[in-house]
N, C-alpha and C positions, 0 to 999 in steps of 0.2 A: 064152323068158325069158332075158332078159340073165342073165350074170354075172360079180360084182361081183372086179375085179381085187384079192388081199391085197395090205396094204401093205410096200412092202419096208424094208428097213432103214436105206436113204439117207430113204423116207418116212418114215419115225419121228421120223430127227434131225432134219428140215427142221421135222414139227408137233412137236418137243421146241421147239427152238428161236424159234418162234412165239410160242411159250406166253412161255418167259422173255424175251422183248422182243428174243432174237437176241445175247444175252449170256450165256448156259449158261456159256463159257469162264470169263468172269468173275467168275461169280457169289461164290463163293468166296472168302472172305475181307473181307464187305462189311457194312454193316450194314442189315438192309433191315426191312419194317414190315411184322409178319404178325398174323392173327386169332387167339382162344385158339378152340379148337373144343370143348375136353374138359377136364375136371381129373380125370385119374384118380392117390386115393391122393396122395401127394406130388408129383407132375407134371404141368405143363399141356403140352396139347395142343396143338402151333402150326401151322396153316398159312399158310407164308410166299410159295405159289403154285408151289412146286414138284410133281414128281411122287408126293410122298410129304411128311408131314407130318413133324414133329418135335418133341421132346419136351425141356422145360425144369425142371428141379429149381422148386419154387416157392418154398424159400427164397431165389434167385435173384431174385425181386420184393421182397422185404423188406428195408428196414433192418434194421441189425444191431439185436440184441434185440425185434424186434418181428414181428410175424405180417403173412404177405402178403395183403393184399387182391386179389385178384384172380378175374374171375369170367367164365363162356362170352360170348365176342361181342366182350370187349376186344381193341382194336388196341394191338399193343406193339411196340418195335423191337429185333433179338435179332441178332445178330452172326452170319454162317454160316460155320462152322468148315469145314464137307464137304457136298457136294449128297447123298451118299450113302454111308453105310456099310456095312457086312457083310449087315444085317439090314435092308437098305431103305429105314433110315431118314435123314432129314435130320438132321446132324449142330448143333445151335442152341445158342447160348449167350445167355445176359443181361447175364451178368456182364461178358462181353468185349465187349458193344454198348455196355454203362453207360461200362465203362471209357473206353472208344475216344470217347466224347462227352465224359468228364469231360475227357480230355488236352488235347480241343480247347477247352474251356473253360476248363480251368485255364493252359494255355500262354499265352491272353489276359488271363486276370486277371495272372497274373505278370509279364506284359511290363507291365504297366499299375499294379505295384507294388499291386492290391488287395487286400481281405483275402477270405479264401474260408470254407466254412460244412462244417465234418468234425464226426465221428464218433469219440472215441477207442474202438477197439474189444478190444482186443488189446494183450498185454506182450509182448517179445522183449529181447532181450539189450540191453543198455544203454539199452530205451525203450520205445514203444509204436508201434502201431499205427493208424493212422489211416484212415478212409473218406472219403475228399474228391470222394461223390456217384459212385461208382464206381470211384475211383484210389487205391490206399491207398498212402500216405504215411508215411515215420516221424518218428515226435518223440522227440528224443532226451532222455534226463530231465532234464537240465540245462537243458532252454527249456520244461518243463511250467509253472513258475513262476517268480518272482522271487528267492523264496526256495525252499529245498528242502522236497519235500514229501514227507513220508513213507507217507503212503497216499493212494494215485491214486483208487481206487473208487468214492469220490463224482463223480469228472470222469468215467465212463468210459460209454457208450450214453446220451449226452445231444448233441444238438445245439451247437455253438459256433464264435466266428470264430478262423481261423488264419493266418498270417503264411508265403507259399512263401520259404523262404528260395533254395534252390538245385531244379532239376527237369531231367534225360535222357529225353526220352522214347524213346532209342535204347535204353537200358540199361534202362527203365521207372522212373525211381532218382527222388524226388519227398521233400523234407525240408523238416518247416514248423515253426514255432514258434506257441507259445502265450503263452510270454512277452512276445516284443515286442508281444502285442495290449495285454497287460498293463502294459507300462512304457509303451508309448504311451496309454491309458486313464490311466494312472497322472499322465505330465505333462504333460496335459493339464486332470486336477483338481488339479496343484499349481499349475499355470500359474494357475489363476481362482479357489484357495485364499490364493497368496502375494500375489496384487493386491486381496484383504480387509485386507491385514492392515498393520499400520504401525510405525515403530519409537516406543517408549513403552508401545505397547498392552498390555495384562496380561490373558493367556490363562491358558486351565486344558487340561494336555496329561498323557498316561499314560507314562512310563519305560519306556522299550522296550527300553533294551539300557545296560548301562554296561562304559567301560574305565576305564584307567590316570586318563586324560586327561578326560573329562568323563564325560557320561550321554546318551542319544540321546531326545528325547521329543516324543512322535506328537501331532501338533496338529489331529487331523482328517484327516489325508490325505498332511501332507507333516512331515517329521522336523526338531528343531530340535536345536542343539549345546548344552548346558548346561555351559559348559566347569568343571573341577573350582576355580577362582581365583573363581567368581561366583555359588557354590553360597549362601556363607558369608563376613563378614568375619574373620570366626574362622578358624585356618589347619585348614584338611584334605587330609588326607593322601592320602586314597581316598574317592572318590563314595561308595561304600557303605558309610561310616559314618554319612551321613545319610541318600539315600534308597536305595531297593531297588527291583528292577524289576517291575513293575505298579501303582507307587505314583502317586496323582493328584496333580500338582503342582500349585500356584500360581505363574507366572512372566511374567517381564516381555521385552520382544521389544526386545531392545540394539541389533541392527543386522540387517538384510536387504540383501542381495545379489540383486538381481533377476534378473539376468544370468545368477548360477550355482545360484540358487534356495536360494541358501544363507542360513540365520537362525541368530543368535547369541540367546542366550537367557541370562534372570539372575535369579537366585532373591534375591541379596543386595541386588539394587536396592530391595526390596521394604520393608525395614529402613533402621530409622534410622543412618543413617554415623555414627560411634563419633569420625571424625576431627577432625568440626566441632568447632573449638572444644580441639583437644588440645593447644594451644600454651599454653591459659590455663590446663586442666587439669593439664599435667604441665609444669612451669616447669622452665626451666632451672636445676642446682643443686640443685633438688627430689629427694629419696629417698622413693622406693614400694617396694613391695614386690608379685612377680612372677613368673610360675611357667615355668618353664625347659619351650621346647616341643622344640627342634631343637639339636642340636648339630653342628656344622660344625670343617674343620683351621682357618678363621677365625675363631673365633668360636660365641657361643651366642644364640641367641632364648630373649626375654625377654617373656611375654604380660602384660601390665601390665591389659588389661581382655580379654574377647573382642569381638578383631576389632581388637586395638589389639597389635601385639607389637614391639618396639624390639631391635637387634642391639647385644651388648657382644664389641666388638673383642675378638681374642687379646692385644693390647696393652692393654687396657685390666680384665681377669680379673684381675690379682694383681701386689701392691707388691714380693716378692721372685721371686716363680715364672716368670722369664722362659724364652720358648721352649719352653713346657709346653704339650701339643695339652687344649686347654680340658676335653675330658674326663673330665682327671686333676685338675679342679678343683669342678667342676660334674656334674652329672647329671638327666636329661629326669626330668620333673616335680617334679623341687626346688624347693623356695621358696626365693627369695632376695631381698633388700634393693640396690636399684639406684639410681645416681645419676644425674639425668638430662644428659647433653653437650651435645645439639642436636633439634632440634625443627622438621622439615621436613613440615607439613601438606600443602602442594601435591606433593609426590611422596610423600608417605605413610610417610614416616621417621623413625624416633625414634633416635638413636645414643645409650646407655647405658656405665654406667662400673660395674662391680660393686668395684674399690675401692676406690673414690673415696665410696664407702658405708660407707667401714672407713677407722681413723684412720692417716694416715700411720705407718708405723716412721721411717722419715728425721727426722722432725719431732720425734715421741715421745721419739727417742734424744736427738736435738740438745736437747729439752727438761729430760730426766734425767739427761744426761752432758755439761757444760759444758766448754769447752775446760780441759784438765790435769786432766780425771776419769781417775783409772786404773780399768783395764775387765781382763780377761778372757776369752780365749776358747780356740778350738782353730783354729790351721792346716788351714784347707778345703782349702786349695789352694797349689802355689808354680809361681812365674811368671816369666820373666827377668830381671825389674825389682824385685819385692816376692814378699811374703807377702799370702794375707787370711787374715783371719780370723774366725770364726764370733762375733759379740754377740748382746747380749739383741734381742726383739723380730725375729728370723730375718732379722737385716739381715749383713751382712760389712763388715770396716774392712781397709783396707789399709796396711801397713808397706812404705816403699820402702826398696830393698836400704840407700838410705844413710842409712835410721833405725834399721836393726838392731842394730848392735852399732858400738863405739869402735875403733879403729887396727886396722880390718882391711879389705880392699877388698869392695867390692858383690857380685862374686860370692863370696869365701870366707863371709860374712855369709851370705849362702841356704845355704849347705851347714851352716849351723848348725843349723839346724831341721828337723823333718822333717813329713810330713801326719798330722793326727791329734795333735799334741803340742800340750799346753797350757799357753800362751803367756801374760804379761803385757804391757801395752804402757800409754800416756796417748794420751788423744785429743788430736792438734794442731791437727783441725779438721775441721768440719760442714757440707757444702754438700747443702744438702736438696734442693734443685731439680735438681742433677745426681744425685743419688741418692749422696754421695761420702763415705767418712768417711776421714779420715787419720789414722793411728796412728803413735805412735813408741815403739821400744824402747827403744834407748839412753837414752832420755830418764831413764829411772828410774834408770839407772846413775848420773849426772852433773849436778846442776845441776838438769835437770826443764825446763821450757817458761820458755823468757822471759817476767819480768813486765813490762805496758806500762803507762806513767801518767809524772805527772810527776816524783815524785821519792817513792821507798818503797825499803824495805832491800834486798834482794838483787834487784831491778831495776837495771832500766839504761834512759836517756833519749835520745831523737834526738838528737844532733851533742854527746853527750856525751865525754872521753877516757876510757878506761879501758884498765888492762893485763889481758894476754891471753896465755892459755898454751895454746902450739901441740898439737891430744890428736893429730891424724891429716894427714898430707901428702896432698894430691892432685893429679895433673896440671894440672886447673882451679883449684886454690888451697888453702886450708888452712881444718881443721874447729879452730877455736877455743874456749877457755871463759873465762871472767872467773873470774878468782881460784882458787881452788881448789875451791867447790863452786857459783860461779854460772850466769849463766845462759849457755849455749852459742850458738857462731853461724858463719858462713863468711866468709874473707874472699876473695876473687875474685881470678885472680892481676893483672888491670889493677888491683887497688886495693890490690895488695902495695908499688906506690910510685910515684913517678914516670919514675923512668929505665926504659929496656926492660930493661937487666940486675936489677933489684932489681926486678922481674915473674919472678924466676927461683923455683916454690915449694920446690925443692931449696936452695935457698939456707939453707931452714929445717929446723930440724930437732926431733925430738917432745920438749916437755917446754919447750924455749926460749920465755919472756918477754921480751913487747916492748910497747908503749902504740900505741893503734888509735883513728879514733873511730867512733864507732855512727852508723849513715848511714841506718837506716829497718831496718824488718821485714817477714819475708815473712809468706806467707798465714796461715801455723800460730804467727803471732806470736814465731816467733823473731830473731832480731838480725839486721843484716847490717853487717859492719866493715870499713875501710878506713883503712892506714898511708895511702896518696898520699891522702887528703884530710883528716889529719892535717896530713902535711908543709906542704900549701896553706893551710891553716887558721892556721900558726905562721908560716908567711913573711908572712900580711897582718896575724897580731899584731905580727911585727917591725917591718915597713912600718910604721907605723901610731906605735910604741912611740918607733924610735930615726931614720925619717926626717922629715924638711923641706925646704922648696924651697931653704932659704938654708945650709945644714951643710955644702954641698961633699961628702958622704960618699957613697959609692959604696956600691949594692945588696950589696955583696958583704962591705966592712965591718960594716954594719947587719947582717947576719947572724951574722957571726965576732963581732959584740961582742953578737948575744943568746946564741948558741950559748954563749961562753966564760959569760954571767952563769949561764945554766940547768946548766952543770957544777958551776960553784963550790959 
């Protein structure tokens, strides 16, 4: 009887190696395709063709939240960590087979920009967890949505597409988005939302969000701009004093931007424009009445209807209140009485006058107080040149220094007075269009304002002679008066006579009488006098009186014999 030689231990390795195709070395670390043979309790039974079987968690076959199917005879593929452990066994994973399939899967979909198909399973620190068919992934919260989402748990062991944004498979480091699945879904229905739609069209959209500046509302899918100027022709101030967010609007589509998918949106187109037609309704010249919206350092708004509001200049607020911030005149929701200036439909302008609503004082005065009314008032103010002073109807007259007072110079005149003292004066004159009243003091002292006409008792007439007694000297000439209580006047030193020495007004002196004649008046109706056109006036009566062609007598006779008759 033969016997059969044992096998030795170089024979073992040689049928070890048989077995595994002559690759035992390599086996390890590989993913290879084994049968379940067993499920015992929570673990399948795998053999993968080794000398010993090994054993797999069987949550390790399941989707996250779901139960593994899995049953004896199925072929699976399981990743070999170790051909042999402590206890004999083959050391197998699932997990790390899945994985090792998903990397090479998803490293393809990525280079290829596609979307891939995860699992949110799991929260961690700034995000979640992902299952992307064996590789898990994280998503960080900021690309779970569009918007922030404050509870994840409805998205979380469901199926859906994700976006790799970056992927190591050195590191194993794999980060994807959910968002961009979502902003691409997104404009992609605004993209074939915005090509429905036209400008004119009148949509019905929900108030999704409002600022400062308009209100944002959802048209279906893509957001339109309601800006806060198109809400209303009526002024508003803030979107939410008319609508509020979740509010259904009615609006009309102003302009579309296809390019940046951008829509303007208008609730006031909606309404009848207030503007047509405001030229005939509010005439120029025309007083309404109007109710103060906005105050401004220019100026106030003036709503005359809603949706109609006209601006009254700081210039144009008040007949004495100048440089006054409008409001210390005016105040928001006042009624007030307005006059209308101008009337600009095509830019949608109204410029208003609030005292052109109210009767002049300039006019009123000029009307009550005719020139030589004496008036009344108190010293506002004192100035280099004059006084004003405070009259009726909150207007100011002004005294120049050289109507103050008789034989004392312009500035000792101001230091007569002081602010706050109450003064008498006569009006010399009214210039309503420059806003201007002139006063004089002196006047009442002396004489009072020149009377003008042709001939009346204590008047006096153009190219009249009269004598004149010198009240005050001045460099420029001399303050004159007729008679002893007439009417007062200047006379210029060029018209003190004809020679340049007799232009001299020291030559005269206060209280000296001498004969002048009246040559016109100024503004405030007072005289103006002249000796040199006297003297001219008497040499062409001479002329006139004692010459002829045939007399032989010389210009200078003819004088000497009117001269000696006017002495005698």
């Amino acid at each position: 009887m033969a016997t059969t030689a044992m096998p030795t231990r170089d024979d073992f390795a040689k049928l070890l190696n048989e077995t595994l195709g002559g690759e035992n070395e390599g086996f390890e670390g590989r993913v290879v395709t084994g049968r379940v043979t067993a499920i015992e309790n929570d673990m399948a039974v795998i053999d993968v063709g080794l000398k010993s079987e090994g054993r797999v968690a069987l949550r390790e076959f399941a989707a996250p939240g779901q139960k593994a199917e899995l049953k004896v005879g199925d072929q699976v593929e399981v990743y070999v960590d170790r051909v042999e452990n402590h206890q004999g066994e083959a050391m197998l994973s699932r997990d790390r087979a899945r994985r090792e399939a998903a990397w090479d899967k998803l490293e393809t979909e990525f280079t290829a920009g596609n979307r891939v198909d995860g699992v949110i399973f799991g929260r961690v620190k700034g995000g979640f967890t992902v299952d992307l068919g064996g590789a898990v992934a994280f998503l960080p919260g900021s690309q779970v949505d569009i918007r922030p989402v404050r509870d994840v748990t409805p998205l979380m062991d469901i199926p859906q597409p994700f976006q790799i944004l970056k992927m190591d498979r050195r590191r194993g480091n794999i980060v994807v988005s959910r968002r961009a699945i979502l902003e691409e879904t997104r404009a992609e229905q605004r993209s074939g939302l915005i090509q429905s739609l036209a400008e004119g069209q009148v949509v019905e959209g929900v108030v999704k969000n409002i600022t400062d500046y308009g209100a944002f509302v959802d048209l279906g899918g893509i957001d339109g701009l309601l800006h806060v100027t198109d809400i209303s022709y009526k002024r508003v101030n803030h979107p939410s004093e008319v609508i509020n967010i979740g509010d259904t609007v009615r609006v009309q589509i102003v302009r579309i931007n296809r390019e940046t998918q951008r829509i303007s949106l208008g609730m006031k187109q909606l309404e009848a424009d207030p503007w047509e037609g405001a030229a005939a309704k509010y005439p120029v010249a025309g007083v309404f009445r109007g109710r103060v919206t906005n105050i401004t350092e220019y100026g106030a708004f003036v709503e005359l209807e809603p949706g109609i509001e006209g601006l009254v200049h700081v210039s144009e607020m008040s007949w004495t209140k100048k440089n006054v911030h409008p409001g210390k005149i005016v105040s928001t929701s006042q009624e007030v009485d307005v006059a209308v200036l101008e009337v600009d439909e095509d830019k949608r302008r109204i410029s208003l006058g609030l005292k052109q609503a109210q009767s002049n004082p300039w006019a009123a005065f000029a009307e009550q107080h005719p020139i030589g009314t004496e008036v009344e008032g108190e010293v506002k103010n004192a100035t280099e040149f004059g006084l004003f002073v405070g009259l009726d109807g909150d207007v100011d007259g002004m005294v120049h220094m050289s109507d103050i007072a008789w034989g004392v110079t312009g500035e000792e005149a101001l230091g007569l007075h002081r602010k706050g003292e109450s003064v008498k004066a006569v009006v010399l004159d009214v210039d309503v269009e420059k806003e201007r009243i002139s006063l004089g003091m002196k006047q009442l002292e002396r004489g009072g304002v020149a009377k003008v006409g042709t001939s009346s008792g204590g008047g006096v007439n153009k190219n009249e002679t009269v004598t004149v007694t010198v009240l005050e000297v001045r460099d420029g000439g001399l303050e004159v008066q007729v008679g002893d209580d007439g009417a007062s006047g200047f006379i210029k030193r060029s018209d003190l006579g004809r020679d340049r020495d007799e232009q001299r007004p020291e030559r005269f002196q206060v209280g000296q009488k001498f004969d002048a004649m009246v040559i016109g008046f100024d503004r405030s109706k007072k005289p103006n006098f002249s000796v040199k056109a006297l003297q001219i006036a008497e040499e062409k009566q001479a002329v006139a009186q004692y010459g002829s062609s045939d007399s032989g007598a010389s210009l200078g006779d003819i004088l000497g014999e009117a001269l000696k008759q006017k002495n005698q």
